[in-house]
C-alpha positions in Angstrom: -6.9 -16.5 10.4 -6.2 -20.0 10.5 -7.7 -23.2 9.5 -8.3 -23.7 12.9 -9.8 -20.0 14.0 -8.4 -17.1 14.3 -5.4 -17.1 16.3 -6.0 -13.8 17.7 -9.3 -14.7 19.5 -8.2 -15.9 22.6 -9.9 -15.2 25.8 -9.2 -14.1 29.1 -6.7 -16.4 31.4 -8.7 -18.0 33.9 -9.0 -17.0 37.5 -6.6 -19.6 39.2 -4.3 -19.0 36.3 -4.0 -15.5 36.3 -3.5 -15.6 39.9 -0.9 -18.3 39.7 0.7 -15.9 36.8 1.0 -13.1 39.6 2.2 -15.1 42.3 5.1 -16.2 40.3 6.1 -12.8 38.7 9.0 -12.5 37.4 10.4 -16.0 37.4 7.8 -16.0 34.1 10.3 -14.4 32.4 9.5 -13.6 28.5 6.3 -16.2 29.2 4.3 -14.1 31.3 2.9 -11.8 29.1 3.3 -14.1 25.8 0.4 -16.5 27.0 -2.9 -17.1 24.8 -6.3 -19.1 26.1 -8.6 -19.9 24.1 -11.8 -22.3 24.6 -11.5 -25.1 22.2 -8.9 -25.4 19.7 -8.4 -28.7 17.8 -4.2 -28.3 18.4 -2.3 -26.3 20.7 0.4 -27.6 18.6 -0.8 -26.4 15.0 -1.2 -22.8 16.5 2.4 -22.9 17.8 3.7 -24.1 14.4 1.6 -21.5 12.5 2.9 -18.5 15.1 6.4 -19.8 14.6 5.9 -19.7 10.7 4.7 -16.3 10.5 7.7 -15.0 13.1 5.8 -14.7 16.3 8.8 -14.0 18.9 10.2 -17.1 20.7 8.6 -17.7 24.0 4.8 -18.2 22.8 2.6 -20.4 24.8 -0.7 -21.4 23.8 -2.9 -23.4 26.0 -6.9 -24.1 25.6 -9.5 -25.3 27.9 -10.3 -28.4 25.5 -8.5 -29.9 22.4 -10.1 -32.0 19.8 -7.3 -33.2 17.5 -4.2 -32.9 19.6 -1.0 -34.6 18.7 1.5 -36.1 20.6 4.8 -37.9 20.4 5.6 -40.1 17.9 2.2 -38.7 16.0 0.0 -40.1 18.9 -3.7 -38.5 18.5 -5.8 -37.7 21.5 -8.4 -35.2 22.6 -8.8 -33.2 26.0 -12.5 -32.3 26.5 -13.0 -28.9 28.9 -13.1 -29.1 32.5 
């Protein structure tokens, strides 16, 4: 669990995504499979970090269909509502 939710609930690639995810095969490499969606997570960033900490493998992508708290460069705050 993390402060933001657990990390393992993530859902189902979309549609386009999972179909873009096939098309490419296996120029994905160590990505294809290592991919978690989730709906809303308040940082793609602090769920990368906290992976990282606890020795997830390298080659982790997290993405989410919204962010509420993301950080960018230089500390730079912004949010990405859904759709």
């Amino acid at each position: 669990m993390t402060p933001y939710g657990d990390a393992s609930a993530s859902i189902p690639l979309p549609s386009d995504i999972n179909a873009a995810f096939a098309a490419a095969g296996a120029r994905l490499g160590m990505f294809a499979d290592r991919t978690q969606w989730f709906s809303e997570l308040p940082s793609t960033n602090d769920v990368v970090a906290m992976l990282a900490e606890a020795g997830t493998a390298q080659g982790a992508v997290i993405a989410a269909d919204a962010q509420n708290a993301g950080r960018g460069r230089f500390g730079r705050s912004w949010a990405s509502p859904a759709g």
